[in-house]
C-alpha positions as CSV (number, residue, x, y, z in Angstrom):
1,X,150.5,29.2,135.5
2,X,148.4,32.4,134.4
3,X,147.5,33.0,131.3
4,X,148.0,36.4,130.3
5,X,147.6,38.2,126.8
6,X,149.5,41.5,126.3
7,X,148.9,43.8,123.3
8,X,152.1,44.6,122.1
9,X,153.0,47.5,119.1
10,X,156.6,48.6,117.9
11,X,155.7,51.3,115.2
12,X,158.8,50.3,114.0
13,X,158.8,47.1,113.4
14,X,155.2,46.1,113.3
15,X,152.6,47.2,110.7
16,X,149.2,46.5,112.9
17,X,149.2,45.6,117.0
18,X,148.6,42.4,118.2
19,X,148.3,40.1,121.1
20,X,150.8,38.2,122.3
21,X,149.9,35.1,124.7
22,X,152.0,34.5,127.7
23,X,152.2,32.1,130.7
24,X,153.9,34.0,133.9
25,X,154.5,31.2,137.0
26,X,152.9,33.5,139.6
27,X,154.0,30.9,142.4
28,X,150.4,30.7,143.8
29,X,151.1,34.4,145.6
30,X,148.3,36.8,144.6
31,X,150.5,39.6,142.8
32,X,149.3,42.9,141.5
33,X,148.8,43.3,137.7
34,X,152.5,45.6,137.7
35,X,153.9,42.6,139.0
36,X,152.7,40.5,136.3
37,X,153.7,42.7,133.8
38,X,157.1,43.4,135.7
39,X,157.5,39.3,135.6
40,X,156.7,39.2,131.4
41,X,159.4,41.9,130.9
42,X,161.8,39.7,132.4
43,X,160.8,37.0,129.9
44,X,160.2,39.4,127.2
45,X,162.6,42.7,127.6
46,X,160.9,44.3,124.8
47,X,157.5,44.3,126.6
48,X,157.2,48.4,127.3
49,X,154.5,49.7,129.9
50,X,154.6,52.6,132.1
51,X,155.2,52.6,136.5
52,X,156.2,55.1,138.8
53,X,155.2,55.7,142.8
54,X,153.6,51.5,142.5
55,X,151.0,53.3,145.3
56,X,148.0,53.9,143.4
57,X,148.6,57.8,143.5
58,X,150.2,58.8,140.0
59,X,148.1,57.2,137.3
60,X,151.3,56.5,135.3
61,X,150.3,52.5,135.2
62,X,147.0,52.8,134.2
63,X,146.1,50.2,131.7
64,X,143.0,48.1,130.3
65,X,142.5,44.6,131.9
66,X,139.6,42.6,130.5
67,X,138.2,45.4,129.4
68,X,137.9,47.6,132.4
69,X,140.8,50.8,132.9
70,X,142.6,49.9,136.2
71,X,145.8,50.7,137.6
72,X,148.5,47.9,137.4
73,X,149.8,48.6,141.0
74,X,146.8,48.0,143.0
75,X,145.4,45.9,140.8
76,X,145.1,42.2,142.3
77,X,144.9,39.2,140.0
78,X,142.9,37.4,142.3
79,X,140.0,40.2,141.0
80,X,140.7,38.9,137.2
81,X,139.4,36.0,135.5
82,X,141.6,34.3,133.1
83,X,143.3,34.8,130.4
84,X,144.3,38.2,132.0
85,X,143.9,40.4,128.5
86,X,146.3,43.8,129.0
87,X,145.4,46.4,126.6
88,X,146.8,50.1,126.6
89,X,144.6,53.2,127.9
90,X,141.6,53.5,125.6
91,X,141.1,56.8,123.7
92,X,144.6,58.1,123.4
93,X,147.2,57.1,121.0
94,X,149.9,54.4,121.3
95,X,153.5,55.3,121.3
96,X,154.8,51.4,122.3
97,X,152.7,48.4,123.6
98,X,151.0,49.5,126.5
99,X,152.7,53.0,126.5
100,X,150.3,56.0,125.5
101,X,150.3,59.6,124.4
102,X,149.1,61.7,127.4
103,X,149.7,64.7,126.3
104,X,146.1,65.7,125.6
105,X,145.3,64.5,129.0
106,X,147.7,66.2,130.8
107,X,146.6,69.7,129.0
C-alpha cells in the first residue's frame, strides 16, 4: 500500500485546506503520480485535479509532490519517497484541491 497525502479545499464547504491521508493498493506496478491520483478519485470522487494529453507536453497536471513542482503524467512513484504529499501549484491561487488559477500565467 502507498501512503499518499492529498491537500484537498472545497471553498464551499471548507473554511481552511487540509490534508487528507490515503492508502491507494498500487499492486506493486510502478505507476505515474496521475495514476495515483486517477486511483484516489475512484475512492474519493470529490478529489479534483487537472489532466489532459497524459504526455508530459501540456503542463495541465503540474502539481507539488514532496515539495518539488512535477508533472503527474511522467512522474514515477518509484522517484518519491513515502508518504507521497500532493500539494497544488505553488504561487497561484486555488480554485478546488489541487486545481489552480492560471490565468496570470497564461497572460
Amino acid at each position: 500500500m502507498l501512503q499518499v497525502s492529498i491537500y484537498r479545499y472545497n471553498p464551499e464547504t471548507d473554511a481552511e485546506p487540509h490534508m487528507q491521508d490515503v492508502q491507494v493498493d498500487t499492486g506493486g506496478k510502478d505507476l505515474m503520480v496521475l495514476d495515483v491520483l486517477e486511483m484516489i478519485k475512484s475512492q474519493d470522487s470529490t478529489v479534483t485535479y487537472r489532466r489532459s494529453c497524459r504526455e508530459g507536453v501540456c503542463g495541465s497536471d503540474g502539481v507539488n509532490v514532496n515539495g518539488s513542482n512535477r508533472l503527474a503524467c511522467i512522474t514515477p512513484i518509484s522517484d518519491l519517497k513515502e508518504p507521497v504529499e500532493i500539494r497544488p501549484f505553488p504561487g497561484r491561487p486555488i480554485i478546488r484541491d489541487l486545481v489552480v488559477d492560471m490565468t496570470q500565467f497564461y497572460q
